[in-house]
C-alpha positions in Angstrom: -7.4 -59.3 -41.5 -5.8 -59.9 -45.1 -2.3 -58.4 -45.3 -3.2 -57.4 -48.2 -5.9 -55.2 -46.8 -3.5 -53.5 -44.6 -3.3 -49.5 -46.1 -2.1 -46.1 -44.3 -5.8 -45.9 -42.7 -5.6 -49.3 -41.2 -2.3 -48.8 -39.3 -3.4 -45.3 -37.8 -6.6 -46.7 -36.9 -4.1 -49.6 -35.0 -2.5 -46.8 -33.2 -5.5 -45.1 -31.9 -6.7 -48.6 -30.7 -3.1 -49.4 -29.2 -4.0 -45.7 -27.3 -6.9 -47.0 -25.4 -5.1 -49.9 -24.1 -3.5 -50.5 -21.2 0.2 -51.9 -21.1 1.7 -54.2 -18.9 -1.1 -54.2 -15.6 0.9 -53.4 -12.4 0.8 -55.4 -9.4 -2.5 -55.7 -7.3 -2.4 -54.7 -3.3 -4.0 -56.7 -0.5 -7.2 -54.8 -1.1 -7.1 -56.0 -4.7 -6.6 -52.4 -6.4 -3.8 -51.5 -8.1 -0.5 -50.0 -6.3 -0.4 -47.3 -8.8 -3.1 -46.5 -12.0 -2.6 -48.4 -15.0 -1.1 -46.5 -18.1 -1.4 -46.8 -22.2 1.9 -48.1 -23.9 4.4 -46.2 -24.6 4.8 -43.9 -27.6 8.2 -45.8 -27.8 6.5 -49.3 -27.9 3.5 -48.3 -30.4 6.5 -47.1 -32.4 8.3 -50.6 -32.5 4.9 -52.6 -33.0 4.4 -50.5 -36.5 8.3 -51.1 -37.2 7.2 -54.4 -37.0 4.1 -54.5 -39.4 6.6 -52.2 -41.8 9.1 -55.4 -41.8 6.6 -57.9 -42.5 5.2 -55.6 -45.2 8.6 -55.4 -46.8 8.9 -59.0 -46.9 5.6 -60.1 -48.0 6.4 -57.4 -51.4 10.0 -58.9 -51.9 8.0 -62.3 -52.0 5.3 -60.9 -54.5 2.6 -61.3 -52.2 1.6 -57.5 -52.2 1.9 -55.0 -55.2 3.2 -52.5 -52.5 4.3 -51.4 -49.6 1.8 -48.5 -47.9 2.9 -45.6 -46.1 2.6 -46.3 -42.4 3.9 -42.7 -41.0 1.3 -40.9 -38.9 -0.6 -38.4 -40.6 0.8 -35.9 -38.6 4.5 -35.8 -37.1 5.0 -34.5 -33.6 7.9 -33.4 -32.2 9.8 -36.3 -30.2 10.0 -35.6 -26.3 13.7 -35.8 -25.6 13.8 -37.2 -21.7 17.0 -35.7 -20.0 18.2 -38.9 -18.1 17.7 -39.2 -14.2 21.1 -38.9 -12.7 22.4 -38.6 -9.1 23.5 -34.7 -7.7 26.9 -34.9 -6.3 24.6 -35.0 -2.4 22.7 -37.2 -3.3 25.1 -39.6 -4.9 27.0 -39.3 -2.1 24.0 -39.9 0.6 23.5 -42.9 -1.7 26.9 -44.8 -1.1 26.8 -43.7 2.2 23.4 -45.4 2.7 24.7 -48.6 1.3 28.2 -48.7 3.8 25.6 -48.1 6.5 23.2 -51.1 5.4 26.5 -53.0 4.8 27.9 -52.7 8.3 24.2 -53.1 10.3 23.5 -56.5 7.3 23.3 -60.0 9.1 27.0 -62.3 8.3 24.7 -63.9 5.5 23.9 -60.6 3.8 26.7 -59.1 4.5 28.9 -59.9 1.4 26.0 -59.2 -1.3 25.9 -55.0 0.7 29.3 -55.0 0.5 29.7 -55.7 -3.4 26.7 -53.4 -4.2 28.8 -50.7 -2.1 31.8 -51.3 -4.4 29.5 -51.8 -7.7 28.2 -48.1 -7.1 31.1 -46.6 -6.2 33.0 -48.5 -10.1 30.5 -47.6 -11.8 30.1 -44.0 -10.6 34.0 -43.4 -11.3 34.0 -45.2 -15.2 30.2 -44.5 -16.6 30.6 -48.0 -17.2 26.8 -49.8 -18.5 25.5 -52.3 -16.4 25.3 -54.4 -18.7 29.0 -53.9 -19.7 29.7 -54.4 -15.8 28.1 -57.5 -15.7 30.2 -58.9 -18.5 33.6 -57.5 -16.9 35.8 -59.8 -15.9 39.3 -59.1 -14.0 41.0 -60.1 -16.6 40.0 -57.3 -18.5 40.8 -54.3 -15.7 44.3 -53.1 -15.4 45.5 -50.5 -12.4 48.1 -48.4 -14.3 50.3 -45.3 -13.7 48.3 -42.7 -16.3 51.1 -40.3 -18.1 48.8 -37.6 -18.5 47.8 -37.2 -14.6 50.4 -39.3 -12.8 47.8 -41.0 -10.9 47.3 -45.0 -10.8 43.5 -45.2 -13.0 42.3 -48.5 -14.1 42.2 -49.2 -17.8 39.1 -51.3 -18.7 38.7 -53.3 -21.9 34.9 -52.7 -22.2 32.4 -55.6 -24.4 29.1 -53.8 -24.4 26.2 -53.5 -26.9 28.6 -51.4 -29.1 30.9 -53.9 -29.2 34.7 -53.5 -27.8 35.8 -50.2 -26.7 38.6 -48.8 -24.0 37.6 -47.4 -21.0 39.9 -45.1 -18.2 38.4 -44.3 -14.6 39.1 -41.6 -12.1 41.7 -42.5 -9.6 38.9 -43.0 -6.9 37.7 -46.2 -8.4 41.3 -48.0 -8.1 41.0 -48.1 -3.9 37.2 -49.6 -4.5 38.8 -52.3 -7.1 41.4 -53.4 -4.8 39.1 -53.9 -1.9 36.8 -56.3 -4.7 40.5 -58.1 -5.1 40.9 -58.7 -1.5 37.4 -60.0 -0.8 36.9 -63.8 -0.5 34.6 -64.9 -3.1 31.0 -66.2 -1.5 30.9 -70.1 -0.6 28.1 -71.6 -2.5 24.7 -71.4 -0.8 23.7 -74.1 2.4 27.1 -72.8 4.2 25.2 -72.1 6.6 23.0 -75.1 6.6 26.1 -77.1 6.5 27.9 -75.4 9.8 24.7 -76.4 11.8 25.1 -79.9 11.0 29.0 -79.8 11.8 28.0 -78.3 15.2 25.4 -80.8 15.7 27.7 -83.6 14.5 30.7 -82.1 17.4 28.2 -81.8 19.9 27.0 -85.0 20.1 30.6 -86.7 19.7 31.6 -84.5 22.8 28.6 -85.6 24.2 28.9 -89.8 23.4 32.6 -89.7 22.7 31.9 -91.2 19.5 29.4 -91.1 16.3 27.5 -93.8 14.5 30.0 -94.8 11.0 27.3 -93.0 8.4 27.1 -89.8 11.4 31.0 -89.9 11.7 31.3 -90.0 7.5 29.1 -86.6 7.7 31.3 -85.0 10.5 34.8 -86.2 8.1 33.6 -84.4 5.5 32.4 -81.3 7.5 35.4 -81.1 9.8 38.4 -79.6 7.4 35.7 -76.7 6.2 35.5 -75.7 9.4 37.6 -74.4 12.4 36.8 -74.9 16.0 34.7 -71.5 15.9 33.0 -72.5 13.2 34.7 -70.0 10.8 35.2 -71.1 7.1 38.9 -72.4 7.3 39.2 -72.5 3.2 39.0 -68.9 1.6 38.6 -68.3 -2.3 39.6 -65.5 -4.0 39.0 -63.9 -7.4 40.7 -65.4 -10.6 41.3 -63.6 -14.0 38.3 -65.4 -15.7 35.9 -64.6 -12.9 33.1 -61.5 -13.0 33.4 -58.4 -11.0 29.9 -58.5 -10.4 28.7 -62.2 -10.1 25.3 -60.5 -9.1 24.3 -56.5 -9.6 21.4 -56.6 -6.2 18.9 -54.7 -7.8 16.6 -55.6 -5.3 19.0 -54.4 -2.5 19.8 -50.9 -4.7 15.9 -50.2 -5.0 14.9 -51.0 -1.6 17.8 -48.1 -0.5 17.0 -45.4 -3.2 13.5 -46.1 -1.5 14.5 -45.7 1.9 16.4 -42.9 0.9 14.1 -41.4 -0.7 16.0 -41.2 -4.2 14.0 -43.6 -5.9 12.4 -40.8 -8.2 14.2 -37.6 -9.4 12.4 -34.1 -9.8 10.7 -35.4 -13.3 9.2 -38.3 -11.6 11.7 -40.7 -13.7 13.0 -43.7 -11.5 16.5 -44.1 -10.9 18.2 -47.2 -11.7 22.2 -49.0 -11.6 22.0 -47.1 -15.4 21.7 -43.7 -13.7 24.9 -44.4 -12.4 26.6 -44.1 -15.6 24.2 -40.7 -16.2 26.0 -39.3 -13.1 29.2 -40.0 -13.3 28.7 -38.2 -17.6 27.0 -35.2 -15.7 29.9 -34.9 -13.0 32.1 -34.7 -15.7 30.4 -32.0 -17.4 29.9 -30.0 -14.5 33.8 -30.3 -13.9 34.7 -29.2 -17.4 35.5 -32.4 -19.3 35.9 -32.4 -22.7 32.6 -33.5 -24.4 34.6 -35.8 -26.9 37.3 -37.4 -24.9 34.3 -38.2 -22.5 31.9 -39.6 -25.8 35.1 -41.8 -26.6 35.3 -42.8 -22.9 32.0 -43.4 -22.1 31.6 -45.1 -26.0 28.6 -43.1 -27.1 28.6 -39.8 -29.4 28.6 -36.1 -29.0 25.2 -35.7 -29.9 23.9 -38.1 -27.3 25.9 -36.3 -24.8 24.3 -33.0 -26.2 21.3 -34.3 -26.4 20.6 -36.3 -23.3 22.7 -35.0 -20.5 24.4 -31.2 -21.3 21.3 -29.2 -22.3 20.4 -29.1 -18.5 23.9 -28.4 -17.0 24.3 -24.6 -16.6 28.2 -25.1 -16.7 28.1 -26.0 -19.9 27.5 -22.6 -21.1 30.1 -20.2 -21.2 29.1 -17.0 -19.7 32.1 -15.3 -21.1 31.4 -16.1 -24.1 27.5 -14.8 -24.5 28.2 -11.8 -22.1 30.0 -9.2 -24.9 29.3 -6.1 -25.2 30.1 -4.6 -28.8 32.7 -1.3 -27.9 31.1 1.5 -28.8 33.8 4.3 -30.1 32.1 7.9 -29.2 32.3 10.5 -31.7 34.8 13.5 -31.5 34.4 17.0 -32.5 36.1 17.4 -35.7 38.7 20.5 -35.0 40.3 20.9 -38.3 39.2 23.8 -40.0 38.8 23.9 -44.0 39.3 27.3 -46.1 36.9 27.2 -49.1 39.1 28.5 -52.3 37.2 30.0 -55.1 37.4 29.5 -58.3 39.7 32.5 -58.9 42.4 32.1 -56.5 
């Protein structure tokens, strides 16, 4: 099709097409069906596809290639849903981190370490309503634990780069213990550790065994033999530096397979949770403790109305009983006692 044939019919008729369509196919089972019923895009993506066509309309008319650009609104507006964002209930977010120190402690020594800073990730996240994409470009360079004035607790003061660009971010005094236990963990050696101590203990049984080792055999057990103590333990331990990332790795596939197990994968709306319900909770928490809605917009870097929008129309604290429950005084009428004495004209 022409661009130039493109009009206001053409691009309804598109969505009505894009309707009966079927977005991105889900995964097929052992028995070839799909695990769950294919669904239509997205009135979200239809929406982006015509923003699309509207920019290429726009600059095929500044290039004088059309005399105009056509109206591409639907013929009818309906009003947008507004999803209230699936978020963790103080149980359940605490059944969650819970679940993970449990799965942490029972993990083989291989898996051990990623449990342990998905434990920590939850727990950061849940006290700063940080973005995971925000905590994935943290580095410890940018987290401070300070003394807050205010509450005379020790917080940690984040310098935040996120999709809105730089902003400040304070925690709750919970996340400062769950910070210094990410100091105090030796960074992860890079991967065939393992594969590498089962060579060294090959290598030292077989020079117990012979007394000695072939010269290319005894270059391999030089090299292994100052990573490695006579246990087998890593005798070299690295720890975090300034310009390193909190979160090297955010384990989604570790977080899902829990929320599963757990049963928390999906709240009472069906949506699924994910690392960004985190940051959901930890706005709702606040809420339900009495935060104020600005200082926690400036905090969480998002605005009022989003906060309105998204999170506090379904908290019940945020309505103030006291102030809807008046009753107007009602003054009850008296008998009027005084008497009055007419006076004629005359008198």
């Amino acid at each position: 099709m022409a661009i130039t044939e493109i009009d206001s019919g053409k691009a309804q008729s598109y969505r009505l097409h894009r309707a009966k369509q079927y977005g991105r196919l889900p995964a097929k089972g052992q028995d070839g069906e799909y695990v769950r019923p294919p669904k239509p895009p997205s009135r979200s993506t239809i929406h982006d596809e015509i923003g699309t066509l509207s920019l290429v309309l726009q600059t095929a008319y500044r290039h004088r290639k059309i005399h105009g650009v056509p109206d591409l609104s639907p013929p009818y507006r309906q009003q947008k849903k507004i999803i209230h964002r699936p978020w963790f209930t103080l149980a359940e977010y605490k059944q969650l981190y819970k679940a993970v120190a449990k799965a942490a402690r029972e993990a083989p020594e291989r898996y051990r370490y990623a449990y342990e800073q998905l434990y920590d990730q939850i727990l950061i996240l849940g006290n700063t309503g940080l973005r995971p994409d925000e905590a994935a470009r943290l580095q410890h360079r940018d987290v401070t634990i300070a003394h807050d004035r205010d509450t005379g607790q020790k917080i940690l003061e984040i310098e935040v780069r996120g999709k809105t660009g730089y902003g400040p971010c304070k925690s709750m005094p919970a996340a400062v213990k769950h910070y210094e236990r990410l100091l105090a963990r030796p960074k992860q050696g890079p991967s065939g550790r393992a594969k590498d101590r089962k060579q060294y203990e090959k290598l030292a049984a077989i020079k117990m065994e012979a007394g000695k080792l072939s010269p290319a055999r005894q270059e391999q057990y030089d090299a292994l033999a100052p990573l490695f103590g006579e246990n087998g333990a890593l005798n070299i331990l690295e720890y975090a530096k300034p310009a390193d990332l909190l979160f090297p790795s955010n384990h989604t596939d570790i977080f899902n397979d829990i929320l599963v197990k757990e049963g928390l994968k999906y709240d009472r709306e069906g949506h699924p949770r994910v690392l960004y319900s985190l940051r959901h909770t930890y706005i709702c928490l606040r809420l339900l403790d009495g935060a104020d809605i600005y200082q926690l917009a400036k905090n969480c870097r998002t605005s009022v109305e989003m906060i309105e929008k998204h999170y506090a129309i379904h908290l019940k604290n945020v309505i103030d009983a006291g102030a809807i429950n008046v009753r107007k005084t009602r003054r009850r009428s008296r008998p009027d006692t005084s008497t009055f004495t007419e006076l004629s004209d005359g008198e």
